[in-house]
C-alpha positions as CSV (number, residue, x, y, z in Angstrom):
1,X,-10.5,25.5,-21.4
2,X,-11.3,24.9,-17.8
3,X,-7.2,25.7,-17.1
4,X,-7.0,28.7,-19.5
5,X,-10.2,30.9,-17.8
6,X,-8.3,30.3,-14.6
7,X,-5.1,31.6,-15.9
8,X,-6.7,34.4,-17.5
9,X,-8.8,35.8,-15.1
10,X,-5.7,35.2,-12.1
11,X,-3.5,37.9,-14.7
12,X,-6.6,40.4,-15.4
13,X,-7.0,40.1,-11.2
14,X,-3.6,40.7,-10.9
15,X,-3.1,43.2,-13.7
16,X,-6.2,45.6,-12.1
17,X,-5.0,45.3,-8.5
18,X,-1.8,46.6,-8.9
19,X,-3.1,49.0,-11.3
20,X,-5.4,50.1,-8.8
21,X,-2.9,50.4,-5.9
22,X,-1.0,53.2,-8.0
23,X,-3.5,55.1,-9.2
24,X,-4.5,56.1,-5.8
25,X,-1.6,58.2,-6.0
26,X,-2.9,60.6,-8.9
27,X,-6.0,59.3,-9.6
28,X,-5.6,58.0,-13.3
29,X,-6.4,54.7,-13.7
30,X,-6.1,54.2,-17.4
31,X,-2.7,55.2,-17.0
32,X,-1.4,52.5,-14.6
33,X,-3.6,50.0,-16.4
34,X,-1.1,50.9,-19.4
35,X,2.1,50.6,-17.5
36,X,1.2,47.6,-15.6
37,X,0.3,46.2,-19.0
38,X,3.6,47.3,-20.1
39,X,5.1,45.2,-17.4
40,X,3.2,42.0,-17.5
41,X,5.0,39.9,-19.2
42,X,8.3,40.2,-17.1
43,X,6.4,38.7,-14.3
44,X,4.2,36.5,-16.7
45,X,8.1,35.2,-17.5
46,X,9.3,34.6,-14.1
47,X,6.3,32.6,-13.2
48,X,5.5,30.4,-16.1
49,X,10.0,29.7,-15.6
50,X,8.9,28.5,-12.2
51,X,6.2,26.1,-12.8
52,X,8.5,24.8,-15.9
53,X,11.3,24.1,-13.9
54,X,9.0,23.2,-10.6
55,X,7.8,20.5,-12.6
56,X,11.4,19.7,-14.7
57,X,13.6,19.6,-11.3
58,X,10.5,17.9,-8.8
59,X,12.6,16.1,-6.1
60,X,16.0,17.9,-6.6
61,X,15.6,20.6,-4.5
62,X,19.2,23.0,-5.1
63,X,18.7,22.9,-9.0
64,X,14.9,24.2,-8.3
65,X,15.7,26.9,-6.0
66,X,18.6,27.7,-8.2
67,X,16.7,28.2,-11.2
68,X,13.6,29.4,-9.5
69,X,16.1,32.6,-8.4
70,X,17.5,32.6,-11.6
71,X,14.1,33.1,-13.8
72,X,12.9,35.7,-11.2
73,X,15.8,37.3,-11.7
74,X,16.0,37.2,-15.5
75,X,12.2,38.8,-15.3
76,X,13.5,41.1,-12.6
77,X,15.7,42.5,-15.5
78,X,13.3,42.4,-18.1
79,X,10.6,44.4,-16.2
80,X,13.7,47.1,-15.3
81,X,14.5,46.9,-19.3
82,X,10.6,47.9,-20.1
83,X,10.6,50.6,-17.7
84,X,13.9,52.2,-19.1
85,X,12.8,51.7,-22.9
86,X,9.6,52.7,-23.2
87,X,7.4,53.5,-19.4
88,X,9.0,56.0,-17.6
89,X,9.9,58.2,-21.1
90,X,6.4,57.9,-21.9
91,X,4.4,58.1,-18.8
92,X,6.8,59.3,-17.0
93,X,9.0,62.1,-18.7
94,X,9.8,64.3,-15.8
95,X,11.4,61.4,-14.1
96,X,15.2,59.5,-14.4
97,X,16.0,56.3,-14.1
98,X,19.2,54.1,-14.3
99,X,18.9,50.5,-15.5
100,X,21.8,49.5,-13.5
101,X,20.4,51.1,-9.7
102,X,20.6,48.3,-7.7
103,X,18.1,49.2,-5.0
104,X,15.6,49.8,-7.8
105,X,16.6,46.7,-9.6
106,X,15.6,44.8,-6.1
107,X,12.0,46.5,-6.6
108,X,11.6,45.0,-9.6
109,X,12.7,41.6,-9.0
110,X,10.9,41.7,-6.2
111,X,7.7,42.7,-8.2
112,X,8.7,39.3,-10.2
113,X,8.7,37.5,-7.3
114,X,5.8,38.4,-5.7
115,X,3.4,37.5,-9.0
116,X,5.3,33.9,-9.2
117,X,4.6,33.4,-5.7
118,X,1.5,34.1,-5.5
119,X,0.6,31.9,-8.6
120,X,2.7,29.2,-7.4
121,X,0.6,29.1,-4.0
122,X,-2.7,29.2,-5.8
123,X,-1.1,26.2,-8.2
124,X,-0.3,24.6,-5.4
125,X,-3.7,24.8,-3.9
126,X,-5.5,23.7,-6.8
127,X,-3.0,20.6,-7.4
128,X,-3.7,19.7,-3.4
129,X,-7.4,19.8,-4.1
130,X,-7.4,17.9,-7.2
131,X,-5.3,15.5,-5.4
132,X,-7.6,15.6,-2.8
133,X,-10.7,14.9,-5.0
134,X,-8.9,11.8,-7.0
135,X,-7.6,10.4,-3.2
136,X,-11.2,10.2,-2.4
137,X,-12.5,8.8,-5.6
138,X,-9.9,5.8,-5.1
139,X,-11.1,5.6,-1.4
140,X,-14.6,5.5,-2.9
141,X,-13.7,3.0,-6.0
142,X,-12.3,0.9,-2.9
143,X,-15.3,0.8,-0.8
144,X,-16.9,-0.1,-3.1
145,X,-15.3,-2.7,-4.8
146,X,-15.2,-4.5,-0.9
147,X,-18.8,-4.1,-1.0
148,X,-19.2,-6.1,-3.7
149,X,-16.6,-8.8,-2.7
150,X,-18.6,-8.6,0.8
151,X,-21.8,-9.2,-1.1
152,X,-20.3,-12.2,-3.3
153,X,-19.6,-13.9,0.0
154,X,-22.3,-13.1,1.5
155,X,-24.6,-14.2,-0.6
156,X,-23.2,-17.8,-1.3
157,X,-23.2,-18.4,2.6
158,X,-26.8,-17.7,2.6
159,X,-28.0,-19.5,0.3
160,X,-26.1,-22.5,1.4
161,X,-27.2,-22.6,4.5
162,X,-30.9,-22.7,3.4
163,X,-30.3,-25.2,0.9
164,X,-28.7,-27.6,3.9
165,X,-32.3,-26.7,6.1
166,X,-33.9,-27.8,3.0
167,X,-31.7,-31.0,2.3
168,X,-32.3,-31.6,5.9
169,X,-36.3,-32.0,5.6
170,X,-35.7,-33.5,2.2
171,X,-34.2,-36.6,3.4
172,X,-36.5,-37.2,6.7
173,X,-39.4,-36.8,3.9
174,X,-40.9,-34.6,5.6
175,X,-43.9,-32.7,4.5
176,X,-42.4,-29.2,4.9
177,X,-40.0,-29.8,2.1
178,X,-42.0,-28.5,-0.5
179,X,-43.1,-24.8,1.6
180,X,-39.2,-24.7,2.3
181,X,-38.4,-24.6,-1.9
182,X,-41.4,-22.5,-2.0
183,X,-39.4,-20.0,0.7
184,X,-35.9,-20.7,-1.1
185,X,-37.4,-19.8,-4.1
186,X,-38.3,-16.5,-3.3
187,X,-35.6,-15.3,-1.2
188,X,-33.6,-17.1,-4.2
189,X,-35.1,-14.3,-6.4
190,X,-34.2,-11.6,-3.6
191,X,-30.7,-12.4,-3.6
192,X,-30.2,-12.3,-7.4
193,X,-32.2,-9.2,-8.3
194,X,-32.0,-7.2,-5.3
195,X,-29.2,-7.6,-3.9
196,X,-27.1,-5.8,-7.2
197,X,-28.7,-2.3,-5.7
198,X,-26.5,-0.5,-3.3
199,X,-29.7,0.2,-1.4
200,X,-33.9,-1.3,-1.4
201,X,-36.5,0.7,1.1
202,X,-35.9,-1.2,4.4
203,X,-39.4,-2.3,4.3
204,X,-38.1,-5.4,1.9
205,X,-35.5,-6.2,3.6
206,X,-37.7,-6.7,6.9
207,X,-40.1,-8.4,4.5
208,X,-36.8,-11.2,3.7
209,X,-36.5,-11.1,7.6
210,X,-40.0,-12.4,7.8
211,X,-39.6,-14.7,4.9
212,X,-36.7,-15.9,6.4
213,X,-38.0,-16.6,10.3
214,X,-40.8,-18.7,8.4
215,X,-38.7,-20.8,6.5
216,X,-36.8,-21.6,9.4
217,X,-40.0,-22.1,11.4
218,X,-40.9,-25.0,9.1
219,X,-37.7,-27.1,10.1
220,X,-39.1,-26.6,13.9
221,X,-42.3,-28.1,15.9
222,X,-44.2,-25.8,17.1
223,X,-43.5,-27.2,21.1
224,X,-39.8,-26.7,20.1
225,X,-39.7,-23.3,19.3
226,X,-41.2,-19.8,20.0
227,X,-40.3,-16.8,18.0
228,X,-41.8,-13.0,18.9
229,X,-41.1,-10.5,15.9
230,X,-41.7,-6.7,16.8
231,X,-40.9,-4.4,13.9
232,X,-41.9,-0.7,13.6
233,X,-41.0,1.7,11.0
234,X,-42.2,4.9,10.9
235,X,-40.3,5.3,7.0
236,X,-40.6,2.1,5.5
237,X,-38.6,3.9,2.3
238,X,-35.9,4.3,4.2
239,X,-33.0,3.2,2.2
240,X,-30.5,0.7,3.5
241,X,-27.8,-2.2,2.5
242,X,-29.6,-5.4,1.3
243,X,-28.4,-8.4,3.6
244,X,-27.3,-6.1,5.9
245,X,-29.7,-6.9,8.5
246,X,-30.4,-10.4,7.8
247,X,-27.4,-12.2,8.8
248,X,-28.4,-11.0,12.7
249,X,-31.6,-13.4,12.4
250,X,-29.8,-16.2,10.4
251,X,-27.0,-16.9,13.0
252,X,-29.7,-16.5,15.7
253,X,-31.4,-20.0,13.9
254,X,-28.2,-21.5,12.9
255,X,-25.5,-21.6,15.8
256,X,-28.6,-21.0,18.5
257,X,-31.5,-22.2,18.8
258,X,-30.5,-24.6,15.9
259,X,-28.2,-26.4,18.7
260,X,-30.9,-26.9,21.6
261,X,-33.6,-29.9,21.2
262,X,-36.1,-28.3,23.7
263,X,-37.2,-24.9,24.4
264,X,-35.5,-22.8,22.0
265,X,-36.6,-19.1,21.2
266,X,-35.5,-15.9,19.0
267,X,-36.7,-12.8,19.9
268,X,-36.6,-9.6,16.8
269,X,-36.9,-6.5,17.7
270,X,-36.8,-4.2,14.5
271,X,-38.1,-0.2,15.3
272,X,-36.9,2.8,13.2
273,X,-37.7,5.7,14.4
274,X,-36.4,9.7,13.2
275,X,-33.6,7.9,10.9
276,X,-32.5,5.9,13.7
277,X,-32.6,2.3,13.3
278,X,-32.3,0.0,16.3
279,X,-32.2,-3.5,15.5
280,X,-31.6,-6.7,18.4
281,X,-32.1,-10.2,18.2
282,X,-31.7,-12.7,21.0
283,X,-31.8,-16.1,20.8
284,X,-31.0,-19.1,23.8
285,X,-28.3,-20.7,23.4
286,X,-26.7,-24.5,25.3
287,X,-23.6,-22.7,26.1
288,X,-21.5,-19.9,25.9
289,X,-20.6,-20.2,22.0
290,X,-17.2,-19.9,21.1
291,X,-16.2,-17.4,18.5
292,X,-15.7,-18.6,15.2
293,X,-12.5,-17.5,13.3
294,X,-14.1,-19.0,10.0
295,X,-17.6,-17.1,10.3
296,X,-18.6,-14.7,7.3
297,X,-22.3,-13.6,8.0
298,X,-21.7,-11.4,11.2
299,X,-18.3,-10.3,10.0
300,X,-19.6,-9.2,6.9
301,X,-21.8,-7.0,8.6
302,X,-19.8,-5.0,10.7
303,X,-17.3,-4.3,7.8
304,X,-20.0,-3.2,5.2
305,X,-20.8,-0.9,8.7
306,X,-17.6,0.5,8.6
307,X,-17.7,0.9,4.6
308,X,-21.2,2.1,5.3
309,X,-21.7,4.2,7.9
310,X,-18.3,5.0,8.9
311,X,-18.9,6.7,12.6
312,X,-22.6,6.2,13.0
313,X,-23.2,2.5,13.5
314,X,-22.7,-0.2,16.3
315,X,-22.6,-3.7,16.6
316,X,-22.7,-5.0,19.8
317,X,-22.7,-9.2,20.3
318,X,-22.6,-10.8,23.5
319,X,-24.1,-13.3,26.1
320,X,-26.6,-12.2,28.6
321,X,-28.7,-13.8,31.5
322,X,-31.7,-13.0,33.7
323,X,-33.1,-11.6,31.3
324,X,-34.4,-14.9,29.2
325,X,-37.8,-16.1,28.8
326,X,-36.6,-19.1,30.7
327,X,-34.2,-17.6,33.0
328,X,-31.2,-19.0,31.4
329,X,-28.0,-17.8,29.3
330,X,-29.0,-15.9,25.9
331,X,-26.7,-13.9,23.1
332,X,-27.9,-11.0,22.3
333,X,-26.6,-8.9,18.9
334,X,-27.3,-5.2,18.6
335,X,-27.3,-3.3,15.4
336,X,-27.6,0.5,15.2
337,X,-27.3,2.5,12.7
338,X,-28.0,6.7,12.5
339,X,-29.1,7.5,8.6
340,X,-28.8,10.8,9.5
């Protein structure tokens, strides 16, 4: 239906404005309504031929061009044959006309022409918005299935790492075991519930941040390591990616301070502000780590970024120094993201 109310209302268009543009030369527009009625389906024929054939003859250019000349031509001498039979005796009867003047004949194929062309362009337009529409819905369907394949890995690699922290208390029997299933459970529940949304308020996912930084402080003594968490969110509905922000604070515990035996730290910094989110986390580190080829959390991250928020995200990772609580070398990752 959608395809025939275009059609129509391009031929009523059509039919008016070139009914219009004669009747400024005597003023009678019912008149040249008639004859350009008369005449419609001569170009109506040479533009219907040409998508036909467009479509028959798509990637052999001579036969196309061939028959697109051809059909205009044919409707050329149909609109010449309507003019001699019935509109110039008619509405016309104080004028002559020859079918076979050539210079004429010209006009009239030209006329043919002219309404195929002009159809053709707005097919053509339509066709390279359609396919425009249907690109991006693959492109979309795409993202979106490497999302999910993301998440899937994500979410394993998580999960597995807790499980070893717990493991690990488990078999030096030691009396955090049972707070640690008590964490595992509940960011256990996270991951299978929440984590099928494309987005939660961020304000839960910085509540799994906080979840997470006390499970991980169990594992610890307290003269071992010192943690400083500073969030601020002045839209705690923001919505955002769950996991996105966790892995940051997981590889901080697991290839940093998880490495030193003495006088280990992470430092969170979390603060959204006007739809901008800046998030860093710095933990000490024994040496300069070396990149792993194998890692999924952080990589993860900065695709769903690019799936995400194409153009308005960074992540930044690299070592510092100086700057450390104890003067020593530190990595520091940086995670911004504009929701605006």
């Amino acid at each position: 239906m959608r395809k025939l109310a275009l059609h129509t209302a391009f031929w009523l268009a059509y039919w008016f404005i070139y009914a219009y543009s004669y009747s400024r030369y005597d003023g009678n527009l019912s008149k040249y309504m008639l004859t350009e009625g008369i005449q419609m389906p001569a170009r109506m024929l040479a533009t219907y031929g040409s998508f036909w054939l467009l479509d028959r003859w798509t990637g052999r250019a001579w036969l196309a061009l061939s028959g697109l000349a051809a059909v205009n031509i044919a409707g050329g001498m149909l609109n010449r044959l309507l003019k001699l039979w019935y509109v110039v005796p008619v509405f016309f009867p104080d004028s002559s006309i020859q079918y076979w003047d050539l210079g004429r004949m010209m006009v009239d194929i030209f006329d043919c022409v002219l309404a195929s062309g002009v159809a053709l362009s707005a097919r053509l337009f339509f066709r390279q918005q359609e396919s425009r529409r249907l690109e991006e819905q693959l492109r979309r369907e795409k993202a979106e299935v490497e999302l999910r394949a993301l998440k899937s890995q994500l979410q394993p690699h998580f999960l597995f790492n807790t499980i070893n922290n717990l493991y690990a208390l488990a078999r030096m029997k030691s009396e955090k075991t049972a707070p640690v299933a008590l964490q595992l459970a509940s960011l256990l529940r996270f991951v299978l519930y929440e984590t099928r949304k494309p987005q939660i308020p961020i304000e839960q996912e910085v509540k799994i941040l906080r979840d997470y930084i006390a499970l991980e402080q169990l594992r610890f003594d307290d003269d071992r390591l010192r943690v400083a968490t500073i969030i601020e969110l002045d839209d705690p509905q923001q919505p955002v990616a769950p996991l996105l922000l966790l892995p940051l604070v997981e590889n901080a515990f697991k290839h940093g301070v998880g490495e030193l035996r003495y006088n280990a730290w992470v430092q969170v910094f979390v603060r959204l502000k006007d739809g901008h989110l800046r998030m860093e986390v710095n933990n000490s580190v024994q040496s300069t780590p070396e990149p792993n080829p194998d890692g999924i959390g952080l990589a993860n991250v900065q695709r769903q970024l690019e799936l995400l928020y194409p153009g308005r995200s960074r992540l930044l990772l690299h070592n510092e120094e100086a700057q450390a609580p104890d003067n020593g070398e530190y990595f520091r990752a940086l995670l911004e993201i504009d929701f605006k």
